[in-house]
C-alpha positions as CSV (number, residue, x, y, z in Angstrom):
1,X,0.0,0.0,0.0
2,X,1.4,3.1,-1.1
3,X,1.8,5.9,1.5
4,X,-0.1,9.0,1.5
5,X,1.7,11.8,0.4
6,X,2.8,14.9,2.1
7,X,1.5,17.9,0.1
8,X,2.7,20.8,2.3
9,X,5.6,21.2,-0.3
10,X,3.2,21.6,-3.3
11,X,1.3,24.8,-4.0
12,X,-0.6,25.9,-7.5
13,X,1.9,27.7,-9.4
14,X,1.5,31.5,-9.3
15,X,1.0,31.5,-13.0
16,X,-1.8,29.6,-12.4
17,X,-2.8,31.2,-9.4
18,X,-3.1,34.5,-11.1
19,X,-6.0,33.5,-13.3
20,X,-9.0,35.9,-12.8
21,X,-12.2,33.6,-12.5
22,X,-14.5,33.7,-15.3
23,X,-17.5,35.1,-13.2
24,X,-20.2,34.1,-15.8
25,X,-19.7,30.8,-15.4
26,X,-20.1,31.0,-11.5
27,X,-23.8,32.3,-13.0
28,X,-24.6,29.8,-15.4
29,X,-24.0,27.5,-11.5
30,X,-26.2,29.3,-9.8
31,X,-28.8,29.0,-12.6
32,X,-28.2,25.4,-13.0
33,X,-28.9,24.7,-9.1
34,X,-31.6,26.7,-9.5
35,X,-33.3,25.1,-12.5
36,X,-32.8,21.7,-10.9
37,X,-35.2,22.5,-7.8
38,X,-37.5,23.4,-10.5
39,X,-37.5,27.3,-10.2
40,X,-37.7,29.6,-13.5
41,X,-34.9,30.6,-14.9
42,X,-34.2,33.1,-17.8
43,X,-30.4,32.4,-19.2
44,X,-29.5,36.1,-20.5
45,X,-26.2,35.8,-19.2
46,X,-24.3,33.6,-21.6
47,X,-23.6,34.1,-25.1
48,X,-24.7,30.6,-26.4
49,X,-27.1,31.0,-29.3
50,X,-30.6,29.0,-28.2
51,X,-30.1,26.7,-31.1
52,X,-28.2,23.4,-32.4
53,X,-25.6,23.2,-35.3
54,X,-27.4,24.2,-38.4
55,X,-29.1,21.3,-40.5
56,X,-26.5,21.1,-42.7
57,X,-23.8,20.8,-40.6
58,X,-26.1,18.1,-38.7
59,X,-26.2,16.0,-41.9
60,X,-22.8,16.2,-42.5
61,X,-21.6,14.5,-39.3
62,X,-24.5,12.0,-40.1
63,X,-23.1,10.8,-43.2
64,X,-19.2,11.5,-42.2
65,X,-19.8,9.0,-39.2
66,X,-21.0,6.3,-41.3
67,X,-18.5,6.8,-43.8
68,X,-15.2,6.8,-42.8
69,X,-13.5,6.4,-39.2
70,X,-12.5,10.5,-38.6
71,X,-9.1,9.8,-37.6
72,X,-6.2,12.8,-37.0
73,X,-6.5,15.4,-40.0
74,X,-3.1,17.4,-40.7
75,X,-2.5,20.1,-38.0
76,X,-4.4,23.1,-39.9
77,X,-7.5,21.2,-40.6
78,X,-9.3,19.7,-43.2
79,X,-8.3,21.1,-46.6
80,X,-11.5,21.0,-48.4
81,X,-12.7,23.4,-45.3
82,X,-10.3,25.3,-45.2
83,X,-10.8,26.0,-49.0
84,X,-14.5,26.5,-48.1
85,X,-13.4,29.2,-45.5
86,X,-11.3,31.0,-48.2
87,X,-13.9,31.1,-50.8
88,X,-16.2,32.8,-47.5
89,X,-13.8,35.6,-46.8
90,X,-13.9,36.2,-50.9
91,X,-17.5,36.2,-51.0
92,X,-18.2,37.9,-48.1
93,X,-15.4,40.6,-47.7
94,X,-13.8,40.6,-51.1
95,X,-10.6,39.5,-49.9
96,X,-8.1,36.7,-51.4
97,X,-6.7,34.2,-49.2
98,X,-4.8,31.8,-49.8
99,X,-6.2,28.4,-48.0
100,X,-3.0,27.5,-46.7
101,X,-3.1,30.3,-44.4
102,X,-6.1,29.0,-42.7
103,X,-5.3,27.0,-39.1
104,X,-8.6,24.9,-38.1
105,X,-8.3,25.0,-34.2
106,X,-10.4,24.0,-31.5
107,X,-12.8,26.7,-31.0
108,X,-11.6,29.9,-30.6
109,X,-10.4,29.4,-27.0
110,X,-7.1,27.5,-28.6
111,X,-6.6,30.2,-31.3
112,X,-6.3,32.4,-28.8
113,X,-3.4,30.3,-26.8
114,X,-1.8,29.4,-30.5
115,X,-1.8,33.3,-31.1
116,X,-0.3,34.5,-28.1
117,X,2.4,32.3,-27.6
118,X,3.6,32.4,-31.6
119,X,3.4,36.3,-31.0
120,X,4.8,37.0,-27.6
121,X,7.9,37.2,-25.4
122,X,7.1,36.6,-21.8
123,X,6.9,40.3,-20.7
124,X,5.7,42.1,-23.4
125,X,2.7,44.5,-23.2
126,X,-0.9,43.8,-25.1
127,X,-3.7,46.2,-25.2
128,X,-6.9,45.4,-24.9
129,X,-10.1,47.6,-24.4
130,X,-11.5,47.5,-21.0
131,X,-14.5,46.0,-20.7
132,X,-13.2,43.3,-22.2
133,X,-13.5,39.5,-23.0
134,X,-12.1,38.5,-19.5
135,X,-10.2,35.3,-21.0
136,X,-8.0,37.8,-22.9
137,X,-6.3,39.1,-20.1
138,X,-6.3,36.1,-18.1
139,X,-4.7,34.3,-20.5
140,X,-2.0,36.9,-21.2
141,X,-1.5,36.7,-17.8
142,X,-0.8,33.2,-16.9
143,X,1.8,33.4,-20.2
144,X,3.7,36.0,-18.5
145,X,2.3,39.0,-20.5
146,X,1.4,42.0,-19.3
147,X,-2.0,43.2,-20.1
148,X,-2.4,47.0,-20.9
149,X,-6.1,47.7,-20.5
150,X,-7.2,50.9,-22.4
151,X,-10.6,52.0,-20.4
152,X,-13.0,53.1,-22.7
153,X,-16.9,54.4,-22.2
154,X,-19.9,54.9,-24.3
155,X,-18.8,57.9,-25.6
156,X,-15.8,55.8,-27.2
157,X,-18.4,53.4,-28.2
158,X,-16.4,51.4,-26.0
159,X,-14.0,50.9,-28.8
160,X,-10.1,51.8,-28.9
161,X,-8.5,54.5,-31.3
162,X,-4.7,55.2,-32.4
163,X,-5.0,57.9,-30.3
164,X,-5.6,55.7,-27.7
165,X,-2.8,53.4,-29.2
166,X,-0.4,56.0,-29.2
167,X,-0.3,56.9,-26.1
168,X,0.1,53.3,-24.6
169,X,3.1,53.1,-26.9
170,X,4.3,56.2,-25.4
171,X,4.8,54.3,-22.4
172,X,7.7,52.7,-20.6
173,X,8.1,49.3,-22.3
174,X,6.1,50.4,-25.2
175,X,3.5,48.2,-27.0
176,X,4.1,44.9,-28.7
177,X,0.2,43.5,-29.3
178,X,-3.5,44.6,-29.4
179,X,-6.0,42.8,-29.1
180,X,-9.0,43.9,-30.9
181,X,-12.9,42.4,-31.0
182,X,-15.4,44.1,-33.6
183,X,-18.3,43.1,-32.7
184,X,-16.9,43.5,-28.5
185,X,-18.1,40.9,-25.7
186,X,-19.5,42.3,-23.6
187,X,-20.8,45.5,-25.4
188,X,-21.7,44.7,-29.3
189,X,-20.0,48.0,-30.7
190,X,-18.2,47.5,-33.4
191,X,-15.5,50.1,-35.1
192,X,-16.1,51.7,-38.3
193,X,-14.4,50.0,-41.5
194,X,-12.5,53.6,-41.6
195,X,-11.3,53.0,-38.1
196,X,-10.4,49.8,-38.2
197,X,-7.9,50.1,-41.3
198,X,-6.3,53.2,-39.3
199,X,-5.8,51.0,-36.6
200,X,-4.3,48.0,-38.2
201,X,-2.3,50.0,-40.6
202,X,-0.4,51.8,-36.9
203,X,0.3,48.7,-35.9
204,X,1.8,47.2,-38.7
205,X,3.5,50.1,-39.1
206,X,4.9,50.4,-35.6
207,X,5.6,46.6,-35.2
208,X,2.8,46.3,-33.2
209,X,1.1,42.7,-33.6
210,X,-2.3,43.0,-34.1
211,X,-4.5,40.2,-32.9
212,X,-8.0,40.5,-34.7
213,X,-11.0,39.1,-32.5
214,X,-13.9,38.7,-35.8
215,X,-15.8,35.8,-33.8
216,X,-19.0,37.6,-33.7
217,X,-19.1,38.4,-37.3
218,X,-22.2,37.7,-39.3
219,X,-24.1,39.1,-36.1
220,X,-24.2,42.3,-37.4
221,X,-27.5,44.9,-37.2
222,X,-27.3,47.3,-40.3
223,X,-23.2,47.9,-39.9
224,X,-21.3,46.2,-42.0
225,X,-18.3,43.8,-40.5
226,X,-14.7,44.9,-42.2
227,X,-11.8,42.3,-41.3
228,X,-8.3,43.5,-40.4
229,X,-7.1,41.0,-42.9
230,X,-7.9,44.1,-45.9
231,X,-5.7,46.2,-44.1
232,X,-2.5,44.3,-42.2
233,X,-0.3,41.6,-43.9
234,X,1.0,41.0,-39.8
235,X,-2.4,40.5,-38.6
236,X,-4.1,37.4,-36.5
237,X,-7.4,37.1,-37.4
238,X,-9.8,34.7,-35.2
239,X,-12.7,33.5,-36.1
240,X,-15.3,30.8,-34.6
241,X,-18.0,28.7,-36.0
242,X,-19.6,28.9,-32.2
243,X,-21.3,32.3,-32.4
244,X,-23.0,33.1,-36.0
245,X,-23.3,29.0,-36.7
246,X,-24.3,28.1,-33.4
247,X,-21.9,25.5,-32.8
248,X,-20.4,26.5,-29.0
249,X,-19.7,23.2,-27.9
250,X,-18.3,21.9,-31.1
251,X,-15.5,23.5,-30.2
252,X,-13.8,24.9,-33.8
253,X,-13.1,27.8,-34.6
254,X,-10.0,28.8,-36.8
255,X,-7.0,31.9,-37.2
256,X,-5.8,33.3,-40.1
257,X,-2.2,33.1,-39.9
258,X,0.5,35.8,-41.6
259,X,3.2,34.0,-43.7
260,X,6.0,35.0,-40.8
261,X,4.0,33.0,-38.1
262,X,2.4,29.8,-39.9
263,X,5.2,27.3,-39.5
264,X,5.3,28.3,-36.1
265,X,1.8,27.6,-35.7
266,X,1.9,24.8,-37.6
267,X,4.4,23.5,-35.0
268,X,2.5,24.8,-31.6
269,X,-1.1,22.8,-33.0
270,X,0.9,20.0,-33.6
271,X,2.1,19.4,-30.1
272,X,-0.5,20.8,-28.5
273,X,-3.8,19.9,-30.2
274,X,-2.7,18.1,-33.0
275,X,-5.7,18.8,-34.8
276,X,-8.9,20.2,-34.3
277,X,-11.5,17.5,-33.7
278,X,-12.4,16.1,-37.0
279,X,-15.9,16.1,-36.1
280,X,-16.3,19.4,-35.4
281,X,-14.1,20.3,-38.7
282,X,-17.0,18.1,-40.7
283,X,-20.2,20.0,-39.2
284,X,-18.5,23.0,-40.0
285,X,-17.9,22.6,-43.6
286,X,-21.7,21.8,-43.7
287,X,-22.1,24.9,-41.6
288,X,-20.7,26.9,-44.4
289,X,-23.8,25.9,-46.5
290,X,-26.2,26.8,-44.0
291,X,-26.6,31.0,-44.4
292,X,-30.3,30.7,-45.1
293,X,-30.7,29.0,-42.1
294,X,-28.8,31.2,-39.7
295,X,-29.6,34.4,-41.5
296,X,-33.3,33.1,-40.6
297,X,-31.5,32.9,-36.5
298,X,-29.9,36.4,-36.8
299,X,-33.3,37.7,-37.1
300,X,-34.4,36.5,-33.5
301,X,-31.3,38.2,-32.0
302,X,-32.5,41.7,-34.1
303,X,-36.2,41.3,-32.5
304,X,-34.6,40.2,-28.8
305,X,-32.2,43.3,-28.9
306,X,-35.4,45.4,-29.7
307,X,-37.1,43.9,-27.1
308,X,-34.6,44.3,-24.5
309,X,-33.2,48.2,-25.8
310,X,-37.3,49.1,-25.0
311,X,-37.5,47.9,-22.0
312,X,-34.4,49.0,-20.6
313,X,-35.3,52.4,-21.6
314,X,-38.4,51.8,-19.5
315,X,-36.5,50.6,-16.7
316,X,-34.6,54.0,-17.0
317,X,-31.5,52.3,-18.3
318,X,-30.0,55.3,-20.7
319,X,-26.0,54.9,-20.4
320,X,-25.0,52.7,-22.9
321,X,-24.1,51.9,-26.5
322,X,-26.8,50.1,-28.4
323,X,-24.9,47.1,-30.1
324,X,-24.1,47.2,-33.5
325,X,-23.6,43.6,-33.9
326,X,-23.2,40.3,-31.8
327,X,-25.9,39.3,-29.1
328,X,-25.0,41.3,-26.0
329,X,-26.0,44.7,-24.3
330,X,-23.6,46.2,-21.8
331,X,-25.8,48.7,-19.9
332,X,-24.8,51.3,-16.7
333,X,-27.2,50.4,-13.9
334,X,-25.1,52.5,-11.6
335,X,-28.6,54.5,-10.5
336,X,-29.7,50.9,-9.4
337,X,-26.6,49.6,-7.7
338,X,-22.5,49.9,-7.1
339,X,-22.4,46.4,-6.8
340,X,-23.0,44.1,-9.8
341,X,-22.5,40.7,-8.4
342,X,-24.3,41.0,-5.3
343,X,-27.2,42.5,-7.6
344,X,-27.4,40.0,-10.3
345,X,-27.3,37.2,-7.3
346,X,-30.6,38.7,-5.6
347,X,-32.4,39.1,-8.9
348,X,-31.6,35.5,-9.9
349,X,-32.6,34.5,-6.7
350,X,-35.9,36.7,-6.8
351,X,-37.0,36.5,-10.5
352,X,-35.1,33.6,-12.1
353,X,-33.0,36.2,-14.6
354,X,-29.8,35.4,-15.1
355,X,-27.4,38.5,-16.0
356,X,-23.4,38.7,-15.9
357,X,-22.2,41.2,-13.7
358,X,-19.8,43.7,-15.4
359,X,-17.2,42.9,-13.1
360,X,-16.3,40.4,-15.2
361,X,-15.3,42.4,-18.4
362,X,-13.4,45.6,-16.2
363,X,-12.6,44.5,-12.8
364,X,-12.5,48.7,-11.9
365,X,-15.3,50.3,-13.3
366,X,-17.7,47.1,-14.1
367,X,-19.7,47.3,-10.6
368,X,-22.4,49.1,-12.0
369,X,-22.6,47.5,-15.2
370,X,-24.5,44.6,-15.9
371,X,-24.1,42.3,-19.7
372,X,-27.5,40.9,-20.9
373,X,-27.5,38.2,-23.7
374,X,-30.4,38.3,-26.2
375,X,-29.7,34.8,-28.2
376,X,-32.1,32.7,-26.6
377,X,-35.7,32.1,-27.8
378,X,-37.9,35.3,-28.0
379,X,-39.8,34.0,-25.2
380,X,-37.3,33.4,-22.7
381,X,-35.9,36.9,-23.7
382,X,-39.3,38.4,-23.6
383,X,-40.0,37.0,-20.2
384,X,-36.5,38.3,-18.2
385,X,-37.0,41.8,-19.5
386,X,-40.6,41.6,-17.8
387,X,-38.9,40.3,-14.9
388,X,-35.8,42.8,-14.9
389,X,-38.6,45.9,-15.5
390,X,-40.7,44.3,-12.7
391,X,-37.8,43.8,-10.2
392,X,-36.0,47.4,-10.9
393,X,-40.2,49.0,-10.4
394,X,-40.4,47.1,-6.9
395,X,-36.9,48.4,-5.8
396,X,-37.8,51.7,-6.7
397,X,-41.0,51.5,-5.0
398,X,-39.4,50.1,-1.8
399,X,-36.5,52.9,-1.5
């Protein structure tokens, strides 16, 4: 029988130690729990479209299964999807790529880690806006990277500028990355196409590596989605198949990798991953043939953001920046409250809504913000803004 081992000389490493929590998934528990004792719940706090994989993609992975055994692909991916992918970004932006440049990952979650450690030095400084995607700067973090958040407002649009870029290279160690999402989590703004070719054209110029976060486009409202591939021959581009396609836990996703990086990256999969799952890979070449079908989905999210733009007004809910694209709203409730966890924890626990609080996307200022998602179904959207209207009435009411 072995002996039990002393752990007093083990301890996390601080590395790992350092890693923010990812605060919406604490919600999604709390809704789960709650769900399970047979309470209501309303899930507008995670950005997970209501819906399955596309029929297409669905039929695919029927057929795939019964025809072959979906063993290891090469490291970037099936080839006939990633020549599907290239013939999307010349259809849809007008752009040339060449499929080789194409690196099928798992989800965008591992682009993400491939990006960062092809691009970085331990100790180098990447910008983000702040609110931000909380991952990002966790992440960069447990690599060793130090995170330059740029805080930004509504009347930024909650977007960065080169003047904003500028002056963080200005500063002691300068600026070696920027991380950039258009359509944002958490706040749906998206920069113009003018504004986004000014921005990756600086940081080409000034050696600055710019990592493109495009995940949530296709999930646009009027404005249209510009990639950073037009304007940057040094540019990451990401990309998913989880937001637009509906495929979150298919987990692929994929980067568009500049010539100086891909053998690197080609190297990091390899070890790492090795591939993406092949599974995943075949639902999302089906997904690629399935636009009536999700343009059909994108006009849910249009009538859910109406719905919950209205009744936020009504709620008296007026700081913000209505989103331009993706599936979230990122609204200033600091006339309710200057503390958005222990807020969204008593209206779960009085009305069943589940909301993110904003600490999650800017650790300083996010206490009086709260996210709301509006991908679910129409109803379930249509029933937490009642109860969010109802619940901010009866608090006014009782003060």
């Amino acid at each position: 029988m072995l002996a039990r081992p002393d752990t007093r000389h083990f301890a996390p490493s601080k590395r790992g130690e350092a890693v923010g929590p990812f605060i919406v998934m604490d919600v999604v528990k709390a809704a789960t729990e709650r769900a399970a004792k047979g309470l209501p719940v309303y899930h507008l706090e995670i950005g997970q479209p209501g819906t399955g994989a596309p029929r297409r993609a669905q039929e695919a992975v029927l057929a795939a299964m019964q025809a072959s055994p979906l063993g290891y692909t090469t490291s970037f991916g099936r080839e006939d999807l990633r020549q599907g992918l290239a013939r999307h970004y010349q259809d849809f932006y007008g752009v040339n790529v060449d499929p080789e440049r194409f690196a099928v990952v798992a989800g965008s979650s591992a682009g993400f880690n491939l990006a960062f450690i092809a691009a970085f030095e331990a100790g180098d400084r990447v910008a983000m806006a702040s609110p931000c995607y909380p991952a990002y700067r966790n992440i960069l973090g447990a690599m060793g990277l130090e995170v330059v958040e740029i805080p930004v407002g509504p009347e930024d649009r909650f977007q960065p500028s080169v003047a904003h870029l500028q002056a963080a290279l200005e500063q002691p160690g300068g600026l070696q990355g920027l991380i950039l999402a258009s359509p944002s989590n958490p706040t749906g703004t998206m920069v113009s196409p003018k504004t986004l070719d000014e921005i990756a054209r600086f940081c080409h110029d000034q050696g600055i590596r710019l990592i493109s976060d495009e995940i949530y486009h296709g999930l646009s409202y009027g404005a249209k989605e510009a990639t950073a591939l037009a304007s940057s021959p040094s540019a990451i581009v990401i990309n998913s198949f989880s937001k637009y396609y509906s495929m979150t836990g298919w987990r692929v996703g994929w980067l568009i990798v500049p010539e100086d990086l891909r053998r690197t990256i080609d190297r990091l999969q390899a070890n790492m991953f090795i591939c993406a799952p092949h599974i995943a890979q075949v639902a999302a070449l089906g997904a690629l043939d399935a636009r009536d079908e999700l343009e059909a989905l994108k006009q849910t999210y249009a009538s859910n953001r109406d719905t919950l733009l209205a009744m936020l007004k009504a709620a008296g809910v007026t700081t913000m920046a209505p989103p331009d694209g993706a599936f979230y709203i990122y609204a200033d409730i600091g006339h309710l409250t200057q503390d958005s966890v222990a807020f969204c924890a008593r209206l779960l626990d009085e009305t069943g809504l589940a909301l993110t609080p904003g600490v999650d996307f800017d650790p300083v200022r996010g206490q009086h913000f709260v996210r709301f998602s509006f991908c679910g179904s129409a109803e379930d959207v249509k029933r937490g803004a009642d109860a969010f209207l109802h619940f901010v009435r009866k608090r006014q009411l009782n003060s």
